[in-house]
BAROTI-944799 format. One record per residue (C-alpha): y, x, z; residue number from 1. Coordinates in Angstrom, 3 decimals, m for minus. Each point is the difference from the previous one (the first is absolute). Example, Ala and Ser with C-alpha at 12.3 -4.5 7.8 and 13.67 -1.06 7.14 Angstrom:
# BAROTI-944799
((m4.500, 12.300, 7.800), 1) ((3.440, 1.370, m0.660), 2) 
END
This chain:
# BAROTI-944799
((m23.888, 78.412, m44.309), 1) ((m3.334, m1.671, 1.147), 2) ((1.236, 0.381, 3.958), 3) ((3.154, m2.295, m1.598), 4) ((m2.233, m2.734, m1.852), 5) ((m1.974, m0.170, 3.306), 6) ((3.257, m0.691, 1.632), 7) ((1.244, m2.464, m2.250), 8) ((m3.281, m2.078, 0.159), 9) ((m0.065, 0.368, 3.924), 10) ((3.382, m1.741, 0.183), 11) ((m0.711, m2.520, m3.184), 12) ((m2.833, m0.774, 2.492), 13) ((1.873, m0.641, 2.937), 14) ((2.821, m2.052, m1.790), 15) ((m2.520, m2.142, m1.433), 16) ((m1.727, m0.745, 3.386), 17) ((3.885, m0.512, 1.888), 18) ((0.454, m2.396, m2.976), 19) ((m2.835, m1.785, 0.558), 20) ((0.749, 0.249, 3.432), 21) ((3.090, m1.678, m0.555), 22) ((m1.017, m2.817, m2.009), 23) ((m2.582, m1.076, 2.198), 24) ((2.556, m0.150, 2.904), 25) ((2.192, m2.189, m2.356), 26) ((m2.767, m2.623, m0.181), 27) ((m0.373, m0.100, 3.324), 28) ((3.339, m0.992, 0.554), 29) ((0.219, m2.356, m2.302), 30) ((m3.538, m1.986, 1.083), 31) ((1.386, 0.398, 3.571), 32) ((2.410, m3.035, m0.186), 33) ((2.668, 1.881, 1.555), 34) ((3.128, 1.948, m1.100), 35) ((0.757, 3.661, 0.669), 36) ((2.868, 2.310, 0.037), 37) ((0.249, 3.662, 0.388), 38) ((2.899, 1.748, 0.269), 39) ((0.127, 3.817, 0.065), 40) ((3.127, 1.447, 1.942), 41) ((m0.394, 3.400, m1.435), 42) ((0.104, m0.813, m3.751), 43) ((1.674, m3.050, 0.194), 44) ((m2.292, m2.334, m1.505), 45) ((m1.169, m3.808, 0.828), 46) ((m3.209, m1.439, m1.263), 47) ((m1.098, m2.872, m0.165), 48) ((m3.983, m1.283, m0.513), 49) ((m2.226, m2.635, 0.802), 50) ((0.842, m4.066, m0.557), 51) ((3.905, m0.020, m0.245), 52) ((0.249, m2.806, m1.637), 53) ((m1.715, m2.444, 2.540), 54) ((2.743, 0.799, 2.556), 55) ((3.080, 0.804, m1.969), 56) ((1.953, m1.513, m3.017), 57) ((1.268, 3.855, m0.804), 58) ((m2.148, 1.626, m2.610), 59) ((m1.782, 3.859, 1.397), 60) ((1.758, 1.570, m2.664), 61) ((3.521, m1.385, 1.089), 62) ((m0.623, 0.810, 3.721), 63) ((2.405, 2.546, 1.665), 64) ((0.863, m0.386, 3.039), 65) ((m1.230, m1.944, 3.098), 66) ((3.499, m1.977, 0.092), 67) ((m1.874, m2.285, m2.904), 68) ((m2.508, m1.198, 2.447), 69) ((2.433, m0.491, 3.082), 70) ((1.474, m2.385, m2.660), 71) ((m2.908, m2.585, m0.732), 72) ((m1.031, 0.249, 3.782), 73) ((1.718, m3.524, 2.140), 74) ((3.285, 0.564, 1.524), 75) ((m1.735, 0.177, 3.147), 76) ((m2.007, 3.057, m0.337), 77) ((2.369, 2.314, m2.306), 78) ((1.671, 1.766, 3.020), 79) ((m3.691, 0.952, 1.438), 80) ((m1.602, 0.614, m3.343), 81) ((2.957, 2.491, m0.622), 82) ((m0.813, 1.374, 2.865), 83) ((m3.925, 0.405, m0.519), 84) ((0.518, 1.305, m3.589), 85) ((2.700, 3.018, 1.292), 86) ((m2.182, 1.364, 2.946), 87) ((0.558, 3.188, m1.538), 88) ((3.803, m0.102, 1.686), 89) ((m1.284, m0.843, 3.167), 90) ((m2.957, 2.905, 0.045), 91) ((m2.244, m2.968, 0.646), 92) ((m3.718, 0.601, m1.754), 93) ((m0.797, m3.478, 0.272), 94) ((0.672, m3.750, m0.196), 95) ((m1.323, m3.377, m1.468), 96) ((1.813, m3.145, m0.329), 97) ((m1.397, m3.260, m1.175), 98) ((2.777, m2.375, m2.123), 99) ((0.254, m2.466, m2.470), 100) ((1.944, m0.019, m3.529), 101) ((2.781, m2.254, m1.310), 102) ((m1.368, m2.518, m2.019), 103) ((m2.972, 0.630, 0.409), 104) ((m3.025, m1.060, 2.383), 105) ((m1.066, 3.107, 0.349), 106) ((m0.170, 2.204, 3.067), 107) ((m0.447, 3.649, m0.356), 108) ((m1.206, 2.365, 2.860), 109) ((1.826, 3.685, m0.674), 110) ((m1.414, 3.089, 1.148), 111) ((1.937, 3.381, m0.184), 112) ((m1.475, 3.741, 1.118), 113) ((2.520, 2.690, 0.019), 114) ((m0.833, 3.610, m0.352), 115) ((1.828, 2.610, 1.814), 116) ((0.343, 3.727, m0.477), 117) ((1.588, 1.372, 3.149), 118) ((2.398, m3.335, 0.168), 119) ((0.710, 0.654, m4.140), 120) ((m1.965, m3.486, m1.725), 121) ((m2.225, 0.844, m2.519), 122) ((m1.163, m2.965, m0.895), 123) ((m0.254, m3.924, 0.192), 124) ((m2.820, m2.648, m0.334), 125) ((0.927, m3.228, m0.293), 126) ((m2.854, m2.842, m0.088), 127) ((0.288, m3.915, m0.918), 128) ((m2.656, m1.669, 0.920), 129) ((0.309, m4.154, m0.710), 130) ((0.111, m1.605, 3.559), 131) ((m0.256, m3.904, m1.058), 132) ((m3.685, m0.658, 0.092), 133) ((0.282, 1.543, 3.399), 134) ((3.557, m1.898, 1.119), 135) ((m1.555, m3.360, m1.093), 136) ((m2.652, 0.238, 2.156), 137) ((1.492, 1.163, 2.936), 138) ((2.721, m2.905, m0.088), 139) ((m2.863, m2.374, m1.042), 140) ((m1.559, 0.977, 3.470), 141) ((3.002, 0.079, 2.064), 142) ((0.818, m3.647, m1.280), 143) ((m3.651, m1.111, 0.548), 144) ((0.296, 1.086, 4.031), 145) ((3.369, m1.216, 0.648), 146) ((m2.302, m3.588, m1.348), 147) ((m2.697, 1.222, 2.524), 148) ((2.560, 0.630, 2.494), 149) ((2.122, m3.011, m0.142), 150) ((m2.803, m2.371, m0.602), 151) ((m1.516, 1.423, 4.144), 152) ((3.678, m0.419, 0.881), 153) ((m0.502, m3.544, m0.858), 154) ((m3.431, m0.530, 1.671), 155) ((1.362, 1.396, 2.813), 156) 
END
């Protein structure tokens, strides 16, 4: 009997500490500013964490399959966001894409891992990280030398 209650309290123990465990890695997600999805091949599960509702108009809970987001991304980048967000079909174990939503100024940089088990997926990362602050600047600077560059055109 003792050699069971010293079982029991090992693994209340250890539950407690995955718990824990677990809720820390919640917070993180959600401080991080971006948006996560996991998706586990095996037992057929998606979930979501982290700031969903910066990036999409489609509530965590709601979320179920990556055919949502393809939908709010511009026209332009559907066919190679579909693409990025089923490398699974293509054995592919990585990819990134950076695109913008509809209606929306915001840009979103997507990052997806893929883990294999002798070509079987086991599982699927997806990352949104918000791309704007960074977009901004860049076009900010590329307008700012094509000034520079037109202004020694006319010196010239």
């Amino acid at each position: 009997m003792n050699d069971d209650n010293y079982r029991i309290g090992l693994l209340t123990a250890v539950n407690s500490k995955l718990t824990k465990n677990e809720h820390i890695l919640r917070q993180l997600c959600e401080i991080s500013g971006n948006a996560y999805i996991y998706e586990d091949f095996e037992d057929k599960k998606l979930q979501v964490l982290g700031d969903w509702s910066h990036f999409f108009n489609i509530s965590a809970d709601k979320f179920n399959n990556f055919s949502q987001i393809i939908d709010l991304a511009e026209d332009e980048f559907a066919s190679d966001l579909k693409e990025l967000l089923n490398l699974e079909t293509r054995n592919k174990e990585s990819g990134s894409l950076e695109f913008k939503l509809k209606d929306s100024d915001i840009y979103i940089e997507a990052v997806v891992t893929v883990r294999y088990d002798n070509d079987k997926p086991l599982w699927k990362a997806v990352i949104f990280k918000d791309f704007t602050k960074y977009r901004m600047q860049n076009e900010e600077c590329r307008m700012k030398n094509e000034c520079l560059l037109s202004s020694v055109v006319r010196l010239r």
